[in-house]
Structures are given as C-alpha cells and as structure tokens.
C-alpha angles and dihedrals in degrees: 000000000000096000085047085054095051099041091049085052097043087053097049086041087059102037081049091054085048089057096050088044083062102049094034092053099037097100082056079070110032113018095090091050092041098045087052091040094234085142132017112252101252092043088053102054089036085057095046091041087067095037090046078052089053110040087055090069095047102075138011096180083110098042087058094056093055105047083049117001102071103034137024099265081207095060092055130111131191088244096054087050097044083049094048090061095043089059089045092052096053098041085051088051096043087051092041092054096052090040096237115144101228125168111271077185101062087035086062101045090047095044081058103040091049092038082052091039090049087044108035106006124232096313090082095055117093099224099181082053097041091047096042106037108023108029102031092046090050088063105046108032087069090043093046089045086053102045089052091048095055093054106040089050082058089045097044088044094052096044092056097029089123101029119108119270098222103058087032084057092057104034088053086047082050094053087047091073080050097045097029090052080047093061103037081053094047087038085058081049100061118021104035083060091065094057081046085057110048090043090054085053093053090053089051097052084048089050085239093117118027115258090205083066114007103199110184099235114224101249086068088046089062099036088051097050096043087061103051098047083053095050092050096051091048088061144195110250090172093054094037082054097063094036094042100050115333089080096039130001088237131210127200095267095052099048095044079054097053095046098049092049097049091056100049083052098055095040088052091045081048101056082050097057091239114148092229123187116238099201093060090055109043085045089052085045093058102033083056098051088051102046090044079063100045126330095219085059090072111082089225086185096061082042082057100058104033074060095062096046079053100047089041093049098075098046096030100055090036090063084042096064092046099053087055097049096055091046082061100045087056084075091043133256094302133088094280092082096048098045096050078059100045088055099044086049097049093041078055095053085052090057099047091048090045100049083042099055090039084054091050094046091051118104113250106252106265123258111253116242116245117253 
C-alpha cells in the first residue's frame, strides 16, 4: 500500500512539474511571434500547445538519457525522485515569479542529482553522462544559437536590403507561424522527454519497468505530453515579457531568425539525446539576432542576469532537492515523508495564488495632485 502511494505521487509530482515546465517555458516559444505580432497572443500559445503535443511523440533518444544516462537507475528510490521534482518545481516558481527564463531542464536534472548525492553519494552520478550530455551541452547550445543567429540575421537583412519595409515586414511575419511552429515542435521534442524520463525511473525503482532495458510505456508518452500542452496554453506572461522585448526590441527578421535557429539547435540536440534547455538556446538566438545588428540594441543588463539564473539553476535546485529529501528521510523511506511535502507545497501554491490575485485586484495608488 505504501510503495502504490509513492509511486502515484511520484507520477502526479512529475506530470505537475511538467506542467510548470509548460507554462514556464512557454515565452521560449511565443514571445518572438507575439512581440512582432506576427500572431496574436492566445493563437500563439494555442499553436505551440498542439506542436509542443506533438513533438513529445516524435523522438524518445532523451528520455532515455534521463531515465539512465545521469544517474544509476539502480541507486534510485521513489522518495529521491519525488525530492528531485520537488526541487525542480520551486526553483521553476521562484524563477516564474521574478521573470527570469531560466532552464526548467537543468532545474530537473539538478533537483534529482541533489536529491541522489544527499541519498546515495556520488557513487550513484554518471560522470562521464552528467559531464557529456548535460554540462557541456548547457555551454555551447546557447553559444552555437547565438552564433547562428548572428549570421543568418546578416544573411536575411542583405538579401532584403532594397526591398520594400512594408511587404518584408509581412512576409517575415508570414515565415514566424513557420519558424515559431518549428520551435514549439522542437520545443515537444525535447522538454516533454525529460517528464517521460523521470516518470520511466520511477517505474524502475518501483520494479514496475526493468532496469537491464528501460523502455518509456505509452501511457507516460501521452501523460507527458498532455502536461506539458496544458502547461504551455496556460502560459507565462511574466517570463514572454522579458524574451519577447525586454532582451531586444525585435523586428520581423530577427524573430523569424531566432526562431528558426533555436529550433535547428534543439532538433539537432534531440536527435543526440542531450537534454538540452530550451530556454538557453532560444535566449542566445535572440540575443544574437539582436548584437549582429547592432551590439547597443541588446539590453546587456536583463542578458546578465538571465545568465545568473542560468549559472544558479543546476546547483540551486540541486540543493534544493536535497534539502527536501533530507526533510523526508527524517520520517523514514516510506509515503509519510512525501506526502507531508506534497501537502506543505501545495498549501504554499494556495498562498502565492491568493496574495497575487489580492495584488491584481488592488487599486493603483493614486497619482498625487500637483500643489
């Protein structure tokens, strides 16, 4: 009765960071098409809610590096896992609530390699895995986006240098539903795998799947997908503020660009099997497009500190997870723990919607009347 309690919770945990993985991420998707008005914002998010559905069925090669590529499935336990998403989901929420786009990739992989280290110790972390396909990753996907950014902004803007504005404007508008549904499809690829994972770990650590051949069933495809498309449409307005205009003032050129590159970037992590972040390589993509124009129209100040939230996910969500997990050990290795958790995390959730909708129902302070 106990293990069929953890592993339920372990698998809603999971399916609610996907969600927040969704909303969280979902600027990474629209906020160029948005910010150039290539799409209205509701049609946007609607559009990348069904690509991000699915791009989750096209490829598993990243789920299976989660669920045995980071850490020894063998070494894991129902309650590391369950702490490890718990990390994920407050570092995602604390990051949510500031508007910074941080990476809800690199938050989950931390949660659950603090939440391992504070269990097991180092012995149960793949190195060689967490090194190859999760650190190094991290630090060029953003460089290489960036990179392509820069040049195919230079290459769109000379091949349209006479052309008229106005019908440039709206055939690169145009080629934003293409790129943009690229990304949010790319985006499904990627990120809905790592929820898939981390489900398929859990089932080994409860015997359900083997640990020899982890194979991710069907049933977690779909839910992870589901999630994820939910979580997207529900949307992140802080977060698709700060991407969409807040980093560059963006034209159409530059938006159907970095689009265009962030997806090639994260297809190309895909086929891999790197758990790429999203949110590292849509932010170098714009910031690219923007510096190869000009490097002033870049707002190096908000890129600062994107990169410390960058820089403060792995390890703070990582001590996060840890943190949690030793606050459950203390009532020993079976659901009581958890569940105290669960309760205390969602009580907390309460209190942040409440105190936000009470601040957005409160009057602006009135302008004072001159003497």
């Amino acid at each position: 009765m106990d293990a069929d309690l953890l592993i339920v919770l372990v698998v809603v945990t999971a399916l609610a960071f996907d969600f927040t993985n969704g909303f969280h991420d979902t600027a990474n998707v629209v906020a160029t098409s948005i910010s150039t008005r290539a799409l209205r914002p509701r049609a946007a998010i609607g559009l990348a809610a069904i690509l991000n559905f699915v791009g989750a069925f096209l490829s598993l090669a990243v789920a299976a590096t989660i669920a045995s590529g980071i850490v020894e499935a063998t070494a894991v336990t129902l309650p590391v896992i369950f702490a490890g998403l718990v990390g994920a989901i407050v570092w995602n929420l604390v990051t949510w609530y500031f508007g910074l786009p941080s990476s809800s990739s690199h938050a989950l992989i931390g949660g659950v390699v603090g939440a391992v280290l504070a269990a097991q110790g180092p012995s149960a972390i793949i190195g060689e895995g967490l090194l190859g396909k999760v650190i190094i990753p991290a630090l060029v996907a953003p460089v290489l986006a960036f990179c392509v950014a820069g040049i195919g902004i230079l290459v769109a803007y000379r091949v349209v240098g006479r052309q008229r504005p106005g019908p440039v404007t709206r055939g690169y508008r145009a080629g934003q539903i293409v790129s943009g549904g690229l990304l949010a499809l790319a985006h499904g690829t990627n990120d809905a795998q790592k929820t898939m994972g981390i489900i398929t770990l859990a089932l080994v650590a409860n015997g359900t799947v083997s640990a020899d051949d982890p194979q991710v069933p069907t049933w977690v495809v779909i839910a992870s997908a589901s999630a994820i498309a939910l979580g997207t449409y529900s949307g992140g307005w802080r977060i698709i503020r700060t991407m969409g205009s807040r980093i560059i003032k963006m034209d159409a050129a530059q938006g159907f660009v970095a689009q265009g590159s962030g997806a090639a970037v994260i297809l190309a992590a895909t086929h891999a099997g790197f758990p790429l972040s999203t949110t590292h390589v849509i932010s170098g993509a714009v910031m690219g497009s923007g510096a190869a124009k000009r490097l002033s129209a870049v707002r190096w100040g908000v890129a600062g500190n994107i990169l410390l939230a960058w820089l403060l996910t792995l390890p703070m969500a990582g001590a996060t997870g840890a943190v949690v997990y030793a606050f459950s050990s203390i009532f020993g290795s079976g659901a009581l723990g958890p569940v105290i958790i669960a309760v205390l995390l969602i009580a907390g959730l309460v209190l942040l919607s409440v105190n936000r909708m009470r601040h957005a129902a409160s009057p602006a302070p009135a302008a004072a009347e001159p003497a």
